[in-house]
C-alpha positions in Angstrom: 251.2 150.0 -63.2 254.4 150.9 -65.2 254.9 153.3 -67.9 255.9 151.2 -70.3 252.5 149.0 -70.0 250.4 149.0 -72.8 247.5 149.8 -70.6 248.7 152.5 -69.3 246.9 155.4 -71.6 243.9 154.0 -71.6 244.2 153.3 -68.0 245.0 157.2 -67.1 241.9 157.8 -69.9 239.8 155.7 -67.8 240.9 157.4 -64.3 240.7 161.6 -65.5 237.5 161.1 -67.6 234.8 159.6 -65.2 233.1 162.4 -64.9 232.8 166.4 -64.5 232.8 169.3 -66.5 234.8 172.4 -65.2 235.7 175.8 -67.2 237.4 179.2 -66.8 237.6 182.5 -68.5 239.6 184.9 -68.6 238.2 188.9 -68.5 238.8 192.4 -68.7 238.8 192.7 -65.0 239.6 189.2 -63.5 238.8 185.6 -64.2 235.5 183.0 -63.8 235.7 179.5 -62.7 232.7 176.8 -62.8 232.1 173.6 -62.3 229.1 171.0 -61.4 228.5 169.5 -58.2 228.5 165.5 -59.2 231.3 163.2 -58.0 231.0 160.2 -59.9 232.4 156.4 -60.1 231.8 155.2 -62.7 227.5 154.8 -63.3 226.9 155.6 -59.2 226.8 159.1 -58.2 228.9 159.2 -55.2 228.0 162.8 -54.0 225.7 165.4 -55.6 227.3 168.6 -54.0 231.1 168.5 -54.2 233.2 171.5 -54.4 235.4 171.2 -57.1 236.2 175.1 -57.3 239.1 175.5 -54.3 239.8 179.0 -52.6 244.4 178.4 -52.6 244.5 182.5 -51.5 242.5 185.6 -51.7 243.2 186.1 -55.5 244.0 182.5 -56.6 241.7 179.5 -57.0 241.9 176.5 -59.0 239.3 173.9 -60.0 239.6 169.9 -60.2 238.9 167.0 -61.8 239.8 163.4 -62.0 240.5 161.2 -58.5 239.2 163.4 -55.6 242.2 162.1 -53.2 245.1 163.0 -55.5 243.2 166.4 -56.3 242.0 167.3 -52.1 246.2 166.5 -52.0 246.9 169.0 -54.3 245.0 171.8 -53.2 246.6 171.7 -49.5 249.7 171.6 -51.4 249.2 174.7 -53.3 247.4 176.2 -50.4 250.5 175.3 -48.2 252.6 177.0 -50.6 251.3 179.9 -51.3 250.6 181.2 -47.6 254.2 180.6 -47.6 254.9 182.9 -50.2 252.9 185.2 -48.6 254.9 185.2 -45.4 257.9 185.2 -46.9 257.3 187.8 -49.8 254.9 189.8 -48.1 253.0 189.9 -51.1 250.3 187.2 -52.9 251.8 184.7 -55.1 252.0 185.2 -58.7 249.1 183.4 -60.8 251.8 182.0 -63.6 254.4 181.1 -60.1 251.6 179.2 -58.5 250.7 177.3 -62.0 254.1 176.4 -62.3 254.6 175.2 -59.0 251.5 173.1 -59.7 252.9 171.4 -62.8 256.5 170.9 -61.3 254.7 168.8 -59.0 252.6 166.7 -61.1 255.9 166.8 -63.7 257.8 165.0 -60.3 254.9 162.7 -60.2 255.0 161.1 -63.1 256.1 157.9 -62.8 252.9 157.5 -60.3 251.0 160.2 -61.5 248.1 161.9 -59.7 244.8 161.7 -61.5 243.9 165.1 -62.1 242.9 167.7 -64.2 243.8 171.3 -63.0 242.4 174.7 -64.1 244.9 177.8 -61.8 242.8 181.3 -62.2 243.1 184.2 -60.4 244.2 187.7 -60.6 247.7 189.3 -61.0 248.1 191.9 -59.0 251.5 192.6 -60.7 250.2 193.2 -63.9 246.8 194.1 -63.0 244.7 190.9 -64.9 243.3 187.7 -64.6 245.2 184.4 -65.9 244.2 181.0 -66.2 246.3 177.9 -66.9 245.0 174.5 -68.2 247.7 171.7 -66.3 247.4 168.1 -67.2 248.4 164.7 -64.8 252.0 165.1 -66.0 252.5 168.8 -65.7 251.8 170.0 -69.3 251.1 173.4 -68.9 249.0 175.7 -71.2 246.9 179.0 -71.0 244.4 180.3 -73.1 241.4 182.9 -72.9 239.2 180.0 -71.6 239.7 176.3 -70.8 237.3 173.4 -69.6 238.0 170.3 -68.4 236.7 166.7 -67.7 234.4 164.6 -69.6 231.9 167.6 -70.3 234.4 170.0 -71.7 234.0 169.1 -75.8 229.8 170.0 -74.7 231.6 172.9 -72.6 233.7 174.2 -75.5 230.8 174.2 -78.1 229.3 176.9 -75.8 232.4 179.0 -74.8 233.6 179.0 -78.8 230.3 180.3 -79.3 229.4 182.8 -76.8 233.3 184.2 -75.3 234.0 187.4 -76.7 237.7 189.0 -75.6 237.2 191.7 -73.2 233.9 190.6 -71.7 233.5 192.0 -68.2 233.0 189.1 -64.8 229.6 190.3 -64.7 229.6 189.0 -68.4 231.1 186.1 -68.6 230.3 184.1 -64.8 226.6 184.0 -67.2 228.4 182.5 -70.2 230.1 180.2 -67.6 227.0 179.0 -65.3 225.1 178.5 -69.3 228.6 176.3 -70.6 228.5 174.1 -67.7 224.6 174.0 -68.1 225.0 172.9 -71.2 227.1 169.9 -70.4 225.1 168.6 -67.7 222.3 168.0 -70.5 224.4 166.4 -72.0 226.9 164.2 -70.3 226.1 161.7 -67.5 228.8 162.3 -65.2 228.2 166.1 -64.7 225.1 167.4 -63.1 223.4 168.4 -60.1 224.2 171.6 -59.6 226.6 174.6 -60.4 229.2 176.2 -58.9 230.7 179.8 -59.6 233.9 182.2 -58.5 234.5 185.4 -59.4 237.7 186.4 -59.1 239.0 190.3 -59.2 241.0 193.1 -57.9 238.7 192.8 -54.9 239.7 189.5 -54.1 237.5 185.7 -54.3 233.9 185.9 -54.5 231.6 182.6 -54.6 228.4 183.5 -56.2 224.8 183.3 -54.5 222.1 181.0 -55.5 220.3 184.2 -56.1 222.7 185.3 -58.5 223.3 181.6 -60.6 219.3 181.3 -60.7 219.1 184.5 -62.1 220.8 183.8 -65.0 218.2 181.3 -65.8 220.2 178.0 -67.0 218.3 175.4 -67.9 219.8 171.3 -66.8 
């Protein structure tokens, strides 16, 4: 379809919102990603226990939604590059590098833009914090103290806007997190299943147990 269709917004609309709700924080002493486990198209649930957080390095992760082939395409991208960097630098890439990488990218892409919605977390080892930057299908690029994405996020938001306080602690806010996405899946039909949740610190990329997301007791 070309640009100047009169489709086409409500075309990409159609294509990034089917279904998902992802968020991220940012924290004291790192970041938290989380997402749900549905992959959806359109009413049929396609698969109840997809992924969509994505280990790129040891401090950097990144979390998708929209068209799972333009977003699995993306992430070997990004993983690609950044092992690069790592060889090359002989340090981890920067969190803001890595985000901008990202939305050069989708910016070069958009004339036949992938459908995707990307949250880039990790930690900065250069200035010792977490980041987190919200990048849309054409590259847009934003950050904030937390983000969420898909068709969830306004059910996400209410929560976060409630319940983030600056300088909350991972151990704090991967509860806010699990409770935000829980939240969502009560109330939107293309997120559910199940939750997903990364911790990511000084000490490098941690995926949380079962144990540890049951005991924070979200009800969905």
């Amino acid at each position: 379809m070309h640009v100047n269709d009169d489709r086409y917004p409500q075309q990409i609309l159609d294509q990034i919102k089917k279904g998902t709700t992802t968020c991220a924080l940012t924290c004291s002493d790192g970041v938290v990603l989380a997402a749900d486990t549905r992959a959806s198209a359109g009413l049929f649930i396609a698969d109840r226990h997809v992924m969509k957080i994505q280990k790129v390095d040891n401090h950097l992760g990144m979390t998708i939604a929209g068209g799972v082939a333009d977003a699995q395409n993306l992430v070997d991208t990004m993983r690609y590059n950044a092992n690069i960097y790592r060889l090359s630098k002989k340090e981890p890439i920067p969190v803001s590098s890595a985000a901008r990488l990202c939305s050069n990218i989708l910016f070069n892409q958009r004339y036949f833009p992938f459908y995707v919605q990307i949250i880039m977390g990790g930690f900065d080892f250069r200035q010792q914090k977490g980041q987190i930057y919200n990048i849309d299908l054409f590259g847009s690029m934003t950050t904030e103290s937390f983000i969420s994405t898909g068709s969830g996020s306004p059910v996400a938001y209410g929560y976060l806007e409630s319940e983030f306080k600056e300088g909350m602690s991972v151990n704090e806010a991967y509860k806010v997190a699990i409770q935000a996405i829980a939240a969502a899946i009560r109330r939107n039909a293309g997120t559910g299943d199940s939750i997903n949740a990364v911790i990511i610190d000084k000490n490098g990329y941690t995926e949380l147990s079962k144990e540890i997301k049951d005991s924070v007791g979200a009800k969905f």
